[in-house]
N, C-alpha and C positions, 0 to 999 in steps of 0.2 A: 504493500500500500504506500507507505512512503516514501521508498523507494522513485515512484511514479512523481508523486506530489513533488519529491524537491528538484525533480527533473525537468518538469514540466514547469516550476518556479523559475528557475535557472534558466531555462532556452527563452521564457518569453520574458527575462528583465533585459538579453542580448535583444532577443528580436525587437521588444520596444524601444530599446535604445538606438535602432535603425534610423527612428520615424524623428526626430529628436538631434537639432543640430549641434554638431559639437560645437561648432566655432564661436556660436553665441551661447552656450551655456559653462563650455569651458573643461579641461581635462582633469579638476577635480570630481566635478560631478561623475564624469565619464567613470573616471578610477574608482570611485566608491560604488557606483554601481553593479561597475563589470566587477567589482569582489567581491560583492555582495553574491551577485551570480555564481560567482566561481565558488564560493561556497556552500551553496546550495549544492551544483551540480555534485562535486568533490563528497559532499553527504549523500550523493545519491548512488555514485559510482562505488561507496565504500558498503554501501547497504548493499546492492546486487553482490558484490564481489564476495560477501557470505551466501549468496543463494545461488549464484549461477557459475557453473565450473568455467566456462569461455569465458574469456572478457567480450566486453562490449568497445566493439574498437568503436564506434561512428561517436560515441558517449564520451572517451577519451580523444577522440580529435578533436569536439569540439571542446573541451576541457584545456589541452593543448591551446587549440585557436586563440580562446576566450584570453589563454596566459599570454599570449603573444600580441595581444591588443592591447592587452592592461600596461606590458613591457613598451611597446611605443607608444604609449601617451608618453612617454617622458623625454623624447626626442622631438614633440612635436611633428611627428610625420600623420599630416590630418591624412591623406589619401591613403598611403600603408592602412595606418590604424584604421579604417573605416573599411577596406578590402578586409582586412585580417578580422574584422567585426561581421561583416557580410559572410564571411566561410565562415565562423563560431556555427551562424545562425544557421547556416545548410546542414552543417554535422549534423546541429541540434535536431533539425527537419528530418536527417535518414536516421536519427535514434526515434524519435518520435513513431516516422512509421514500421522500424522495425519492431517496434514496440507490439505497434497494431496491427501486426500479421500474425505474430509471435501468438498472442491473445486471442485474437480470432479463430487461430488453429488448435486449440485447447479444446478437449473433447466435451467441456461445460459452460466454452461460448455459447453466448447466442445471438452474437452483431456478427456482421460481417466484418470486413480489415477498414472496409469503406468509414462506415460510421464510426468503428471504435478510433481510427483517424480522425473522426471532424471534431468527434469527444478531447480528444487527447490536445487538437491544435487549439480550439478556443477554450480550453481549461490554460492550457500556455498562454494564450493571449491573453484574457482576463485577469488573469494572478498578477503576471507580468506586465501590463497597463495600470493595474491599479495599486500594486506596492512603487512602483516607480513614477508615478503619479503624486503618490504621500512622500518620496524621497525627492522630488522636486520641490515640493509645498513648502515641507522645511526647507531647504536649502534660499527661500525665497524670506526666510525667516532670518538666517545670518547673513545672506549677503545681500545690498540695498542693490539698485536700480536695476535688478532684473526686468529686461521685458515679460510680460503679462504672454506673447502670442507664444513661448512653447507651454507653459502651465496650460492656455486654453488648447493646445492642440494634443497635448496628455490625454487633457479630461473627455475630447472630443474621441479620442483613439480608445479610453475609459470604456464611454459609451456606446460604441460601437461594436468592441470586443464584447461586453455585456449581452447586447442585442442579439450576437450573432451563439453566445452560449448559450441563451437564453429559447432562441432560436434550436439549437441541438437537441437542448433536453426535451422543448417543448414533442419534437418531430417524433424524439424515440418514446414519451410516453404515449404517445396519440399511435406507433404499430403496438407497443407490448400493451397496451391495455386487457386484451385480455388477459394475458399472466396474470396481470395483477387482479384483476376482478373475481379471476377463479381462485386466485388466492384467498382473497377476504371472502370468497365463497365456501371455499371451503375451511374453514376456521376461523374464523373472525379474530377471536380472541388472539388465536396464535400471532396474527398478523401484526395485529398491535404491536404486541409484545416484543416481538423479533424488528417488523420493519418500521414502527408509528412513530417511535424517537426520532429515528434518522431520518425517515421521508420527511416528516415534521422538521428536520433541521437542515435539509436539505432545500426545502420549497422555500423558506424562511430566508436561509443565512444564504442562499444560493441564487436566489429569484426574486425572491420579493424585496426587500430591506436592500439587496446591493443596487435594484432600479431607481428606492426611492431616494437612497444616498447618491447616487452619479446627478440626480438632478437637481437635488440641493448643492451639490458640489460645480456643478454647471452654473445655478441661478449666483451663487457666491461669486466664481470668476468671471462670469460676464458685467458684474459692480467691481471687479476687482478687488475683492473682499479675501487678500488671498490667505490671510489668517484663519479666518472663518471654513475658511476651504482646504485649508492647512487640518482642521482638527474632523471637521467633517470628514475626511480620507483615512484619519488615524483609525477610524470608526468602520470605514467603507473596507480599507486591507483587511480587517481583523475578522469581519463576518463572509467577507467573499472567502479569506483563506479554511475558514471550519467550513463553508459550505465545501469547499473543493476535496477538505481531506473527507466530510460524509461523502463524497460521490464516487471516493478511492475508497472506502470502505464498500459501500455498496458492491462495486465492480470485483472489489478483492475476494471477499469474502461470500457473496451470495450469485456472481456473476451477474448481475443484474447494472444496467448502463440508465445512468438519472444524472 
């Protein structure tokens, strides 16, 4: 379980750091992030590497990558570092769907490589958009005359990754509903018991509450209120992240994709 979680943390703090220019935010921002990233991934390569005899070479390239980015920020080579940022984020891409072949092929799947991919790339972007979204907020908080236009194009990139997970879950509950209807059919009780928490904290901290946060955090930076929006995202990371690790429980342990 999280194993996944800090992987898919890690490829989309790179990936969002794509959208996001260095040259006006600056190679501290950059370096905090992509460490940040790199120690996610590093907790996630260390977790498999007790479960799975192979390595995962596409998971250590872009580990490798990610270190070779973070190394030229300090020479100032913006085009290197931005190439060397662009591969991180491909590695990231072929661990991601190796993931989701890996998964699908499992005799207690029940997505195909397709979906368990769409799952896996906007659980990266989401996580990844909105913890590096609260890592800009602060950063807007110690250093003065930051322009406003990458904070609003975070929050815009926020919402969008949101939309489009949101999107995800909605599509796989709308084919499994049966599963689940026969489930509460056939025991109610049991259903509760085993899935009512987590679906309950999944629907919650997953979908509901991280919509209504992106748009208070939206209505904040469009006044440029960027304090206000600084603490509303402390709020938006914390419940998007427990929604993501219920959706890695879910998947892990029940095979079931939400």
């Amino acid at each position: 379980m999280f194993e996944l979680f800090f992987a898919h943390l890690g490829i989309g703090l790179l990936a969002c750091l794509l959208l996001v220019p260095l040259r006006r935010l600056g190679r501290q921002f950059f370096a905090f992030a992509t460490g940040l990233a790199l120690a996610f991934l590093i907790l996630a390569a260390a977790t498999r590497a007790s479960r799975e005899t192979s390595m995962n070479v596409a998971l250590w390239a872009c580990i490798g990558l990610a270190a070779a980015h973070l190394a030229s920020l300090r020479f100032h080579a913006r085009v290197l570092s931005i190439a060397l940022l662009a591969a991180a984020v491909a590695a990231g891409g072929v661990t991601v769907g190796r993931d989701a072949i890996a998964l699908a092929a499992h005799p207690a799947a029940h997505a195909s490589a397709l979906l368990l991919g769409a799952h896996f790339v906007t659980a990266a972007l989401v996580t990844g958009a909105v913890t590096l979204d609260m890592i800009l907020g602060h950063f807007y908080l110690v250093i003065p005359n930051l322009s406003f236009g990458p904070l609003r194009r975070l929050t815009l990139v926020f919402a969008a990754a949101l939309a489009l997970r949101i999107g995800v879950v909605g599509w796989t509950l709308i084919g499994a509903w049966d599963v689940w209807a026969l489930a509460w059919r056939t025991d109610a009780t049991r259903f509760m018991l085993e899935y009512g928490f987590f679906l309950t904290l999944r629907i919650v901290f997953g979908v509901v509450g991280p919509a209504v946060l992106a748009y208070l955090v939206w209505e904040c930076v469009r006044i440029r209120s960027n304090q206000s929006a600084t603490g509303i995202l402390y709020v938006a990371t914390a419940i998007v992240l427990i929604g993501e690790i219920a959706a890695k429980y879910f998947l892990t342990t029940e095979a079931l994709l939400l």
